[in-house]
N, CA, C and O atoms as a GROMACS GRO file, in nm:
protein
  516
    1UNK      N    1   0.083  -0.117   0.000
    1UNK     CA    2   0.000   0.000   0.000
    1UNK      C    3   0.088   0.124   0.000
    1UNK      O    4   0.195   0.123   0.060
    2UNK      N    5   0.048   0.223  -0.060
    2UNK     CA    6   0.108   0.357  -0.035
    2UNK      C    7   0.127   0.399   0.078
    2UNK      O    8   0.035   0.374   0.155
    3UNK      N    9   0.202   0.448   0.114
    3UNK     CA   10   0.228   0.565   0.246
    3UNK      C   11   0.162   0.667   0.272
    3UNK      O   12   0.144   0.724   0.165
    4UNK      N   13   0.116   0.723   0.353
    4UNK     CA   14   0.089   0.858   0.377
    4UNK      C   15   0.165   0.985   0.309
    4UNK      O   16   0.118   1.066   0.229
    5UNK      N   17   0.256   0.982   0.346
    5UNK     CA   18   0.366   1.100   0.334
    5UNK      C   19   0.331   1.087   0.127
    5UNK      O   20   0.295   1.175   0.049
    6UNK      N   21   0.360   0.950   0.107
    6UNK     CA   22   0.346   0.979  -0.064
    6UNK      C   23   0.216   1.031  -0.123
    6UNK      O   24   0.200   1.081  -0.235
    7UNK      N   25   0.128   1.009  -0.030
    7UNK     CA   26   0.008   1.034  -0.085
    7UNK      C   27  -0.030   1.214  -0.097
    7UNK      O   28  -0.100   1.280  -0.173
    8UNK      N   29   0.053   1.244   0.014
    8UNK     CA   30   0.037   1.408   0.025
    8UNK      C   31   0.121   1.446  -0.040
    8UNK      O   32   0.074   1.542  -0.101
    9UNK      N   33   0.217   1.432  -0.067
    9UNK     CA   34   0.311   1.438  -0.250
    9UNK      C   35   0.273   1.439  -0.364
    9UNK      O   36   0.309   1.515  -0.453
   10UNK      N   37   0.169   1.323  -0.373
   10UNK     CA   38   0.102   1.338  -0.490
   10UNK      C   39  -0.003   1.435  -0.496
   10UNK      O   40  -0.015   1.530  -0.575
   11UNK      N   41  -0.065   1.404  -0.417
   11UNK     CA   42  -0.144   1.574  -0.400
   11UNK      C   43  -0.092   1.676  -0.419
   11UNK      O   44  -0.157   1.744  -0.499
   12UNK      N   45  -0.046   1.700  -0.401
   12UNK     CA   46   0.060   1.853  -0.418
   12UNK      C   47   0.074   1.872  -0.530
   12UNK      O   48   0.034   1.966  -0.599
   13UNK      N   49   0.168   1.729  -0.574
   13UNK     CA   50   0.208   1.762  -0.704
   13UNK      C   51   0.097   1.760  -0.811
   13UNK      O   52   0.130   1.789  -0.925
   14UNK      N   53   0.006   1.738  -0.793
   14UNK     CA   54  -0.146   1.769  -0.889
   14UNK      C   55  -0.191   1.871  -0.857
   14UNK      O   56  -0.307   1.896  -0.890
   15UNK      N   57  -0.118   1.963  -0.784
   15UNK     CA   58  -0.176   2.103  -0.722
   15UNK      C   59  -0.150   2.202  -0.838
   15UNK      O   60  -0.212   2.278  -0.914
   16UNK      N   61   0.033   2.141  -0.799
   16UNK     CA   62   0.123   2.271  -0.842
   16UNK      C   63   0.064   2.231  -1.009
   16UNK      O   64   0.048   2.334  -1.073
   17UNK      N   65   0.038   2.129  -1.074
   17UNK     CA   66   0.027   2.129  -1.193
   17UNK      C   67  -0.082   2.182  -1.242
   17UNK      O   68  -0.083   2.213  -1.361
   18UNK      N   69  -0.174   2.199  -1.178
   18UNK     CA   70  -0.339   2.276  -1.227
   18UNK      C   71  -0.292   2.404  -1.203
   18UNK      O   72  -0.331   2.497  -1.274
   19UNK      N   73  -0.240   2.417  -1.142
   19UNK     CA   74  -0.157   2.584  -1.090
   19UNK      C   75  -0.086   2.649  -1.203
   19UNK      O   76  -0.114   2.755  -1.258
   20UNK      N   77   0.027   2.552  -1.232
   20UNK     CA   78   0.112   2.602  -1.345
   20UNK      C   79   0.028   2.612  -1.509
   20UNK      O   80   0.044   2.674  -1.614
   21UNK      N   81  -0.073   2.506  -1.451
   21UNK     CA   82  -0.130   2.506  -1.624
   21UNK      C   83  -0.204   2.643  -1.606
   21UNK      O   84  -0.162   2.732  -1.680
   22UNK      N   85  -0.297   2.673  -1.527
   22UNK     CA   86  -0.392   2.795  -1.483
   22UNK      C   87  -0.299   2.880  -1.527
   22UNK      O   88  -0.324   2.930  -1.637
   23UNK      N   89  -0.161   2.926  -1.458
   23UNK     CA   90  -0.101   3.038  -1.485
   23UNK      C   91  -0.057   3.044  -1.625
   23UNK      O   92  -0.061   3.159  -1.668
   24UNK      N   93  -0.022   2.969  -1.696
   24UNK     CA   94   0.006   2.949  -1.898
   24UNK      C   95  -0.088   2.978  -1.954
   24UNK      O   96  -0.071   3.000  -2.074
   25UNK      N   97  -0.204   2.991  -1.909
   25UNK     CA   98  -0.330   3.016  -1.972
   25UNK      C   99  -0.390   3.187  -1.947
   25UNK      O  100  -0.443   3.259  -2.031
   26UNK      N  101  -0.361   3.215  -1.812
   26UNK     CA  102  -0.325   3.330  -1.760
   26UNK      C  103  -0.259   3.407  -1.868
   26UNK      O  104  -0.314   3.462  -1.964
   27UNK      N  105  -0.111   3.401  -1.834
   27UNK     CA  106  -0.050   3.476  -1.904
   27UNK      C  107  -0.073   3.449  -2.068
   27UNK      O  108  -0.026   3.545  -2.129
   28UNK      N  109  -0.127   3.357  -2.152
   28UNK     CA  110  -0.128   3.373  -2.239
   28UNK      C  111  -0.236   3.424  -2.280
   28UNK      O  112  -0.248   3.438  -2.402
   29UNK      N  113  -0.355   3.471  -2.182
   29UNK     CA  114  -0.476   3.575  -2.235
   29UNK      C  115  -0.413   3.709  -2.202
   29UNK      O  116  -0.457   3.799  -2.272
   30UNK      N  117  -0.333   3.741  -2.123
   30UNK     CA  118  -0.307   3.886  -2.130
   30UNK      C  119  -0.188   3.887  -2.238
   30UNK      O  120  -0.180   3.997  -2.292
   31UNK      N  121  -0.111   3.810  -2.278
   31UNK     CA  122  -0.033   3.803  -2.393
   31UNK      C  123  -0.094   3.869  -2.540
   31UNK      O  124  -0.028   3.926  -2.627
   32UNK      N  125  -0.215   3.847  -2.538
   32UNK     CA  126  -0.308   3.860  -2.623
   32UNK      C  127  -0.433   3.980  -2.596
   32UNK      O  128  -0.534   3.984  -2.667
   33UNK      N  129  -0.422   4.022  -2.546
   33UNK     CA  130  -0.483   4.147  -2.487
   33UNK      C  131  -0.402   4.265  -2.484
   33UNK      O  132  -0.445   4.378  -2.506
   34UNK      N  133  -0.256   4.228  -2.449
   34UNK     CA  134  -0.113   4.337  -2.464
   34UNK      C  135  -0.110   4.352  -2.627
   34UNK      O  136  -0.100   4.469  -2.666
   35UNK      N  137  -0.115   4.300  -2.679
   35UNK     CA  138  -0.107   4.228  -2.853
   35UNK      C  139  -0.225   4.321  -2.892
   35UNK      O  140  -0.195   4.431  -2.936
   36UNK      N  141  -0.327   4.295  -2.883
   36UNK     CA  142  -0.444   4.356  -2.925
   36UNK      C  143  -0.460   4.554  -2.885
   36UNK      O  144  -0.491   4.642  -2.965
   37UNK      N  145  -0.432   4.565  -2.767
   37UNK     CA  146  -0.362   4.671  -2.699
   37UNK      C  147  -0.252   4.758  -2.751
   37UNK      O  148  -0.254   4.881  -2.752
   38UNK      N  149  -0.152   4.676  -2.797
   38UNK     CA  150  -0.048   4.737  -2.895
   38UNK      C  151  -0.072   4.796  -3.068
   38UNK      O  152  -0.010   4.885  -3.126
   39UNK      N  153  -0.182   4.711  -3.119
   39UNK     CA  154  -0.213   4.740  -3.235
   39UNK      C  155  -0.299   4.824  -3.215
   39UNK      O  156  -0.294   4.914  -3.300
   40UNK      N  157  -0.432   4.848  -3.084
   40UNK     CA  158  -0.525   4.975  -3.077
   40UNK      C  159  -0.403   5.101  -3.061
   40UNK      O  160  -0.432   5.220  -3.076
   41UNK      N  161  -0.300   5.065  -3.036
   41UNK     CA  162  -0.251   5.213  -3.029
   41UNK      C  163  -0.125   5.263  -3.163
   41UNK      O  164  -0.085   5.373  -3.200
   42UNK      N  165  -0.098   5.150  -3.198
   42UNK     CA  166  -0.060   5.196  -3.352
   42UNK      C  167  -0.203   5.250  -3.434
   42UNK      O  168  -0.202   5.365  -3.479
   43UNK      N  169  -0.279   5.196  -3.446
   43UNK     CA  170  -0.379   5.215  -3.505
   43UNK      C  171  -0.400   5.368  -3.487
   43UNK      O  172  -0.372   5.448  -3.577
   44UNK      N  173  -0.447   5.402  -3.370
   44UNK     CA  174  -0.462   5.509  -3.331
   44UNK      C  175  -0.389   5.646  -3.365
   44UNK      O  176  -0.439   5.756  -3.381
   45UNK      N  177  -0.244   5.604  -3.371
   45UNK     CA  178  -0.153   5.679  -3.391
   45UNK      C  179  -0.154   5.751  -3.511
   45UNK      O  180  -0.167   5.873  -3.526
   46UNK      N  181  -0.137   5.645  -3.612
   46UNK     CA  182  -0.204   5.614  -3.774
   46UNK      C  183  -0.336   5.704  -3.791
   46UNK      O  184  -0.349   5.742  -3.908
   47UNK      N  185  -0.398   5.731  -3.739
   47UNK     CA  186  -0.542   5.805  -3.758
   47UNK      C  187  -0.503   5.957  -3.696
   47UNK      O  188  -0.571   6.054  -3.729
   48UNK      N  189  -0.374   5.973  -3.592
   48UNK     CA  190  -0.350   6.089  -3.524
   48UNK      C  191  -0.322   6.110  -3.650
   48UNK      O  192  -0.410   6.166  -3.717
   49UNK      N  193  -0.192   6.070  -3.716
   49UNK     CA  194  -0.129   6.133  -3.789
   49UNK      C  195  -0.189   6.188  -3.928
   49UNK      O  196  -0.146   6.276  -4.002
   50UNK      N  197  -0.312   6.100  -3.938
   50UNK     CA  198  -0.369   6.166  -4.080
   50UNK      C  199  -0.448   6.266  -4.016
   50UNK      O  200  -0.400   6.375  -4.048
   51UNK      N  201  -0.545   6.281  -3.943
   51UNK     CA  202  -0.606   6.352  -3.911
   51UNK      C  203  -0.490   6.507  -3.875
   51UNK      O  204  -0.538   6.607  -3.928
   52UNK      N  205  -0.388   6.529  -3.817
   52UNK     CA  206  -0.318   6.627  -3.832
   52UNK      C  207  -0.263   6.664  -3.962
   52UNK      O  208  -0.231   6.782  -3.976
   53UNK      N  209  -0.246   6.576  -4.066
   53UNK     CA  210  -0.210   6.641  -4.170
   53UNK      C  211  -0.318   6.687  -4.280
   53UNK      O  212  -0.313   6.763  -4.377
   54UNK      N  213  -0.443   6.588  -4.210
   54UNK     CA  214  -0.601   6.717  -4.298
   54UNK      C  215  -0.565   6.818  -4.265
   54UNK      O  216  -0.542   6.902  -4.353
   55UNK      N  217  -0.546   6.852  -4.131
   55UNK     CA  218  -0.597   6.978  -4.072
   55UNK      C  219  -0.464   7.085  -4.118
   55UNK      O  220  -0.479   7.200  -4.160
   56UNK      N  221  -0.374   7.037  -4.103
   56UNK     CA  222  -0.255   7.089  -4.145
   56UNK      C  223  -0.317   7.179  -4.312
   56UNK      O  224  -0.315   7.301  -4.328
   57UNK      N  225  -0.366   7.072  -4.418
   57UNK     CA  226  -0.394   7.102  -4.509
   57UNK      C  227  -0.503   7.182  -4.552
   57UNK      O  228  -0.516   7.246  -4.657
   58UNK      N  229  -0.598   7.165  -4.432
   58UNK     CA  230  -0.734   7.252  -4.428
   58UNK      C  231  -0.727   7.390  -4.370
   58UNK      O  232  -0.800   7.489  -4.378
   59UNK      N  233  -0.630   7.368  -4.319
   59UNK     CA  234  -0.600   7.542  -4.241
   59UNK      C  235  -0.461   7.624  -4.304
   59UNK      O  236  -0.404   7.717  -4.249
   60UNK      N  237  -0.430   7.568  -4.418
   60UNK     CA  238  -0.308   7.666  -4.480
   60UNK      C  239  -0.361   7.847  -4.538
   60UNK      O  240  -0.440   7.873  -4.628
   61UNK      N  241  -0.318   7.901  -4.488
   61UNK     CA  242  -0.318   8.094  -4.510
   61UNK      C  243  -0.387   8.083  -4.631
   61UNK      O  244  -0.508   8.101  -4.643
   62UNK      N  245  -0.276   8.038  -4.761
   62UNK     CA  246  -0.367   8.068  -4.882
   62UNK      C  247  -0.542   7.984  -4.920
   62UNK      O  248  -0.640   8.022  -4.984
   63UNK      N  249  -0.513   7.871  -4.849
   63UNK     CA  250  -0.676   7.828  -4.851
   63UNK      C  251  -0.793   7.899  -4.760
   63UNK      O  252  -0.910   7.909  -4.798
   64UNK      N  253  -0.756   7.935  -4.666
   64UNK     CA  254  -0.805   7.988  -4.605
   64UNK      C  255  -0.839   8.169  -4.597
   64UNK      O  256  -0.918   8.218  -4.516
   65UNK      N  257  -0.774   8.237  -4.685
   65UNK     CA  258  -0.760   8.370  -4.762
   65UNK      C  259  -0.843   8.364  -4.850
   65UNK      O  260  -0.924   8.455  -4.868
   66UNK      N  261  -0.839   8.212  -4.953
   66UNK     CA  262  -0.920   8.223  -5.057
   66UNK      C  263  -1.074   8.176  -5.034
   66UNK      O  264  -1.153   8.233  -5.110
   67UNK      N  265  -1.118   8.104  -4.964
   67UNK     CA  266  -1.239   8.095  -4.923
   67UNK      C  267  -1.278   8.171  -4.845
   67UNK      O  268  -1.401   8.175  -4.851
   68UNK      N  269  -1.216   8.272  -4.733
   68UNK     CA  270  -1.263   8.417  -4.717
   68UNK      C  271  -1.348   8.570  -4.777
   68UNK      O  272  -1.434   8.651  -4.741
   69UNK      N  273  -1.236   8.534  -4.917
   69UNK     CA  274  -1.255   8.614  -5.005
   69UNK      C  275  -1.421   8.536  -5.053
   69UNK      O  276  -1.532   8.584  -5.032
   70UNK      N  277  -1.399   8.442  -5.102
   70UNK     CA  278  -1.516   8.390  -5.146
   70UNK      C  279  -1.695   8.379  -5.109
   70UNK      O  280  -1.787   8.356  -5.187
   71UNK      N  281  -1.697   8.409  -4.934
   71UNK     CA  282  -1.770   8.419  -4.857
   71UNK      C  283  -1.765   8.617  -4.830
   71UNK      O  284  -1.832   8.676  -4.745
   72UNK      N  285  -1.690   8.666  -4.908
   72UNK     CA  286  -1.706   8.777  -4.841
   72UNK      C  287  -1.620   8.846  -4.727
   72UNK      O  288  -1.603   8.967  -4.719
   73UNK      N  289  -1.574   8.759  -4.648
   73UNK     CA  290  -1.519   8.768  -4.516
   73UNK      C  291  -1.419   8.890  -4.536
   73UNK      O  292  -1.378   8.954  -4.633
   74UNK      N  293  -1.396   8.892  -4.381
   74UNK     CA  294  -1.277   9.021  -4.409
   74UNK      C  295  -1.254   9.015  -4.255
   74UNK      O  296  -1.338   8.991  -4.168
   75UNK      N  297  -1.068   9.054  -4.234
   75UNK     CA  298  -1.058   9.030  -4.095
   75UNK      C  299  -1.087   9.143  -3.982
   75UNK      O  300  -1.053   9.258  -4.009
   76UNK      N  301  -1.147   9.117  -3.861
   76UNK     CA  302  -1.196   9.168  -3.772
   76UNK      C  303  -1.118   9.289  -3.713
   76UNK      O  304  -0.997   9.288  -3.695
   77UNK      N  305  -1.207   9.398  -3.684
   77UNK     CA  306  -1.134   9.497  -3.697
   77UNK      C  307  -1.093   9.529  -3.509
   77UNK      O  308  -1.147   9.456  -3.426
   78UNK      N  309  -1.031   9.602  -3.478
   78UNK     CA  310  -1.029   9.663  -3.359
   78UNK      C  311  -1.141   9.703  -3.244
   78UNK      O  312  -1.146   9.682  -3.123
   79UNK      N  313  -1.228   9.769  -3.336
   79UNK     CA  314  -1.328   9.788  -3.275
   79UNK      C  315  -1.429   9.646  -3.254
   79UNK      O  316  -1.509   9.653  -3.162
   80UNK      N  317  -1.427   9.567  -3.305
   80UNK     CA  318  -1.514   9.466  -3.295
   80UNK      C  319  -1.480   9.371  -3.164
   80UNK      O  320  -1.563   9.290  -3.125
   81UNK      N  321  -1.346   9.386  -3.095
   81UNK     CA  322  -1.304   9.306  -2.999
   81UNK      C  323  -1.395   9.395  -2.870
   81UNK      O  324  -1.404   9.518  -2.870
   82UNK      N  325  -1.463   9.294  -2.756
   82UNK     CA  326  -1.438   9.373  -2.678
   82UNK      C  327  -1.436   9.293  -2.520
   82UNK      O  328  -1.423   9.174  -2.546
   83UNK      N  329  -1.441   9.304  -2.431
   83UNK     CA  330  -1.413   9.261  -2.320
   83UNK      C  331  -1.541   9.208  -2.272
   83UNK      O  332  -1.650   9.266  -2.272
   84UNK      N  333  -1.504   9.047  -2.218
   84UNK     CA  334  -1.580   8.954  -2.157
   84UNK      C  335  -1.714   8.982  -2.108
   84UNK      O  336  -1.812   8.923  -2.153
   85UNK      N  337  -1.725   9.096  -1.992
   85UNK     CA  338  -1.777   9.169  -1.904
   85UNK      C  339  -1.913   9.240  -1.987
   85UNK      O  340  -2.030   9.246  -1.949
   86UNK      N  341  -1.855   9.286  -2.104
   86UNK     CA  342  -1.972   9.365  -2.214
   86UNK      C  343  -2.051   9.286  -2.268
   86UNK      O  344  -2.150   9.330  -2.327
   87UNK      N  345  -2.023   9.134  -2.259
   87UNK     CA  346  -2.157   9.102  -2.318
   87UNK      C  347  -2.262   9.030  -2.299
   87UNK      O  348  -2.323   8.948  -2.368
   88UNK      N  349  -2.275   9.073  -2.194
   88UNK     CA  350  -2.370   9.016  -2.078
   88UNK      C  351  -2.410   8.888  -2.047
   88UNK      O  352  -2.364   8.785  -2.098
   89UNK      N  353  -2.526   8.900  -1.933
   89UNK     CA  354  -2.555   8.708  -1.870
   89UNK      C  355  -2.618   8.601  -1.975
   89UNK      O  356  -2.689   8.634  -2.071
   90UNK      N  357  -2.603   8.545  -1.962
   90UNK     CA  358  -2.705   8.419  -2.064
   90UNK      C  359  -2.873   8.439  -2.053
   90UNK      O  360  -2.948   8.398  -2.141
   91UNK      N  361  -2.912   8.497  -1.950
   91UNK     CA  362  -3.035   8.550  -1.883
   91UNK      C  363  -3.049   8.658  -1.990
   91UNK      O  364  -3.124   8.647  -2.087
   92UNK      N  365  -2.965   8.770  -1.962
   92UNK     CA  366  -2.990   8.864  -2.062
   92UNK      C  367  -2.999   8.855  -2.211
   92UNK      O  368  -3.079   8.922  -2.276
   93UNK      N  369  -2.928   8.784  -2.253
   93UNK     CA  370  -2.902   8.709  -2.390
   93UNK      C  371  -3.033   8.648  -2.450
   93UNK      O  372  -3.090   8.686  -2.552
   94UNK      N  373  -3.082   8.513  -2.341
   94UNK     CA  374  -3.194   8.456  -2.384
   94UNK      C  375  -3.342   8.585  -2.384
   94UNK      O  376  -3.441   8.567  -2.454
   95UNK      N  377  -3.332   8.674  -2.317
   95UNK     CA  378  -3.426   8.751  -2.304
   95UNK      C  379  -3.445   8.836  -2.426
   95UNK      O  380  -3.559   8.862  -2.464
   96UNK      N  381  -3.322   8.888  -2.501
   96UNK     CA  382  -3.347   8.945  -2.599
   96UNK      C  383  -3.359   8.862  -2.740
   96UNK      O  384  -3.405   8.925  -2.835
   97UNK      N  385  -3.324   8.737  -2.756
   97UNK     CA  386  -3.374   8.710  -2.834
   97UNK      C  387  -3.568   8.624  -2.863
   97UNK      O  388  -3.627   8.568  -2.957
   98UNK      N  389  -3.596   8.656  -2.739
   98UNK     CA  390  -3.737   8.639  -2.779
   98UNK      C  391  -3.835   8.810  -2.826
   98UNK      O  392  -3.778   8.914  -2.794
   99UNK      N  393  -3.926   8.816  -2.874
   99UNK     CA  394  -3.964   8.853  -2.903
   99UNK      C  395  -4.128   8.919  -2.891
   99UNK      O  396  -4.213   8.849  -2.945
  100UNK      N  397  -4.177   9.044  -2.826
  100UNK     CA  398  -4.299   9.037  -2.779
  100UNK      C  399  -4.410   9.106  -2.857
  100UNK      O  400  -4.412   9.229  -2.864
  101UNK      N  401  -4.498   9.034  -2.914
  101UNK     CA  402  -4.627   9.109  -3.032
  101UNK      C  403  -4.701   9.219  -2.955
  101UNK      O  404  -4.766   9.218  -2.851
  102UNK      N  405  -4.660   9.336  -3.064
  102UNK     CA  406  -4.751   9.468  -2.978
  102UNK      C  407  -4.848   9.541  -3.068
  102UNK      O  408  -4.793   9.628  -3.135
  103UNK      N  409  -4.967   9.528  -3.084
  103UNK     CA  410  -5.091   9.568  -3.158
  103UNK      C  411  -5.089   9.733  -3.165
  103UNK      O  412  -5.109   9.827  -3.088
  104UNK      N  413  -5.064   9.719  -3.265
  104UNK     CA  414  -5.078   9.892  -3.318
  104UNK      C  415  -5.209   9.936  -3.293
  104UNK      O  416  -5.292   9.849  -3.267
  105UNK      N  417  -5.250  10.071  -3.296
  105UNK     CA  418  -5.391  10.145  -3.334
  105UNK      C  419  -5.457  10.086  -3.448
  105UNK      O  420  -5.576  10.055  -3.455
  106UNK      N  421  -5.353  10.069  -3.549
  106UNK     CA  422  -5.429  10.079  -3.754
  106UNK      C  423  -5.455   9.915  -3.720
  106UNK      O  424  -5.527   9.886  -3.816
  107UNK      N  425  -5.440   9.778  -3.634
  107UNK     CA  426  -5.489   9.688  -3.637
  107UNK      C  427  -5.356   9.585  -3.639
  107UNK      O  428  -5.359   9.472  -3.591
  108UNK      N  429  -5.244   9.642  -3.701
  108UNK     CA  430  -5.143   9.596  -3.745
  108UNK      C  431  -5.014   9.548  -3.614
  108UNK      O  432  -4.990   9.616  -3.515
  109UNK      N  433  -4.956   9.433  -3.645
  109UNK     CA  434  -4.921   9.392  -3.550
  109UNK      C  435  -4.774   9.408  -3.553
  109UNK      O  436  -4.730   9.387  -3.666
  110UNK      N  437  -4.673   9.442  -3.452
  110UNK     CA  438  -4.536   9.415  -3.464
  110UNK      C  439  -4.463   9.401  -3.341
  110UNK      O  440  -4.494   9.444  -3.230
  111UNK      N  441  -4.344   9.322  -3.382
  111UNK     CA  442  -4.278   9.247  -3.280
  111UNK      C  443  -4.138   9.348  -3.183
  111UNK      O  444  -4.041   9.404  -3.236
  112UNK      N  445  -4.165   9.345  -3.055
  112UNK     CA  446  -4.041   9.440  -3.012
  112UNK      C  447  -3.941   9.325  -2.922
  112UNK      O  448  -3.968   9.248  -2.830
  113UNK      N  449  -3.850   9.346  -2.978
  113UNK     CA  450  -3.703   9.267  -2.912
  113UNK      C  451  -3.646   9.371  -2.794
  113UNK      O  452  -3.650   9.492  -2.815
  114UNK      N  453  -3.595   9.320  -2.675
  114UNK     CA  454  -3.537   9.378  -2.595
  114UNK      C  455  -3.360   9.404  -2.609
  114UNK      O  456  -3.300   9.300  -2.585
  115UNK      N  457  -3.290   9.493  -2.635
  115UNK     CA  458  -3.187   9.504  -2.622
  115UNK      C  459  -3.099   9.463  -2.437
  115UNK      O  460  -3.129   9.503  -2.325
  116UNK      N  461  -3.002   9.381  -2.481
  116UNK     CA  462  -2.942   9.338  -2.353
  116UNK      C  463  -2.867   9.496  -2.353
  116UNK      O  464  -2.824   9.562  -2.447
  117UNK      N  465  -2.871   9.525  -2.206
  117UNK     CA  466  -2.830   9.615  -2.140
  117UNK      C  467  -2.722   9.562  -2.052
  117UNK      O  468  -2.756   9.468  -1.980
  118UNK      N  469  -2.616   9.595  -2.044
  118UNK     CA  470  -2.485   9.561  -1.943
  118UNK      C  471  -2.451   9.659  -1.872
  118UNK      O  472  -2.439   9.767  -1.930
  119UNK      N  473  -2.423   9.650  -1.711
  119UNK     CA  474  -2.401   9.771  -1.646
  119UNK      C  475  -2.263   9.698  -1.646
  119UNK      O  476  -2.244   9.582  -1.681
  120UNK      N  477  -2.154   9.801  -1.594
  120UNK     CA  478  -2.073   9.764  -1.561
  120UNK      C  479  -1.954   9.916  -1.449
  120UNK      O  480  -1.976  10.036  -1.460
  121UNK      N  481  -1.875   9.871  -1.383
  121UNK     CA  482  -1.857   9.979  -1.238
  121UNK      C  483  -1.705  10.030  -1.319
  121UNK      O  484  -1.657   9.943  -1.392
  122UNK      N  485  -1.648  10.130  -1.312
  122UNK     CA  486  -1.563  10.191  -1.382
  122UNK      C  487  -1.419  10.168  -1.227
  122UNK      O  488  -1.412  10.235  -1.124
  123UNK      N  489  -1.358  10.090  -1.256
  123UNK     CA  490  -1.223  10.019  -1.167
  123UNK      C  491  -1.132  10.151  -1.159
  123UNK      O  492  -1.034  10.156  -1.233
  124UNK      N  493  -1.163  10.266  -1.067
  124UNK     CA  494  -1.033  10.357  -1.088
  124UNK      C  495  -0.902  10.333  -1.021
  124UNK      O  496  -0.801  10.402  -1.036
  125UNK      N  497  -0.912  10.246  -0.959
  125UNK     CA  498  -0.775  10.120  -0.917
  125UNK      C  499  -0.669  10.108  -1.047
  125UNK      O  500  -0.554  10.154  -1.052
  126UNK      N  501  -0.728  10.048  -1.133
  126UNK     CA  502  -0.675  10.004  -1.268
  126UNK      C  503  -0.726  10.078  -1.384
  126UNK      O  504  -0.660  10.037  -1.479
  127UNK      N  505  -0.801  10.155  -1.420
  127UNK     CA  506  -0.796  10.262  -1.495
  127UNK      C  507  -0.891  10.199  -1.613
  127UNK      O  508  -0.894  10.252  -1.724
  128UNK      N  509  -0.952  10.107  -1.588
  128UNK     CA  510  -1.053  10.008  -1.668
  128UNK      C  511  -1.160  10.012  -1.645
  128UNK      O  512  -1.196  10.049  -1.533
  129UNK      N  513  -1.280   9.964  -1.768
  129UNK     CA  514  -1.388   9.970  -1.754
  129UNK      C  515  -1.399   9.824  -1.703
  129UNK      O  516  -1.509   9.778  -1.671
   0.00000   0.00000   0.00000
């Protein structure tokens, strides 16, 4: 008959072997996930790089001069910039673009829009509006 002591040997050693097989199987699904992982980011890269050289190509001076011209456009002048503060709340904003129907005398009907109004406090600290 077998021994004791051999019998818990053999056990073991049917341990470590479901163990070692488990871990080959292990590592060979993340083997394959690193793999798959490596090509999502070539891939990716590959799509950076075209996509920067559309844009590269879509935003060159003379294309962009000439479809200006084409639309009319013309570049923004000095006066057209103006500071954050001037152009009021989203409240104010949404308010003027609705519109309220006001019945004339002659029967006739027309629409009055509210102009956004911005206050703003004159900073004599810093010499800014």
């Amino acid at each position: 008959m077998i021994s004791r002591p051999a019998i818990v040997l053999l056990i073991l050693l049917l341990l470590a072997v479901g163990a070692v097989y488990q871990l080959k199987y292990a590592v060979r699904n993340l083997e394959l996930e690193r793999a798959a992982t490596l090509e999502a980011i070539t891939e990716t890269g590959w799509r950076l790089r075209s996509l920067r050289a559309s844009w590269a190509y879509l935003t060159r001076p003379e294309r962009l001069a000439r479809l200006a011209a084409r639309l009319g456009l013309e570049p923004a002048s000095a006066t057209r910039i103006v500071e954050l503060d001037r152009i009021g709340t989203r409240a104010q904003l949404e308010f003027a673009e609705r519109s309220l129907p006001v019945p004339l005398p002659s029967g006739r009907e027309i629409r009055l829009r509210a102009k956004p109004v911005v206050t703003f406090a004159f900073d004599v600290r810093k010499g800014r509006r």
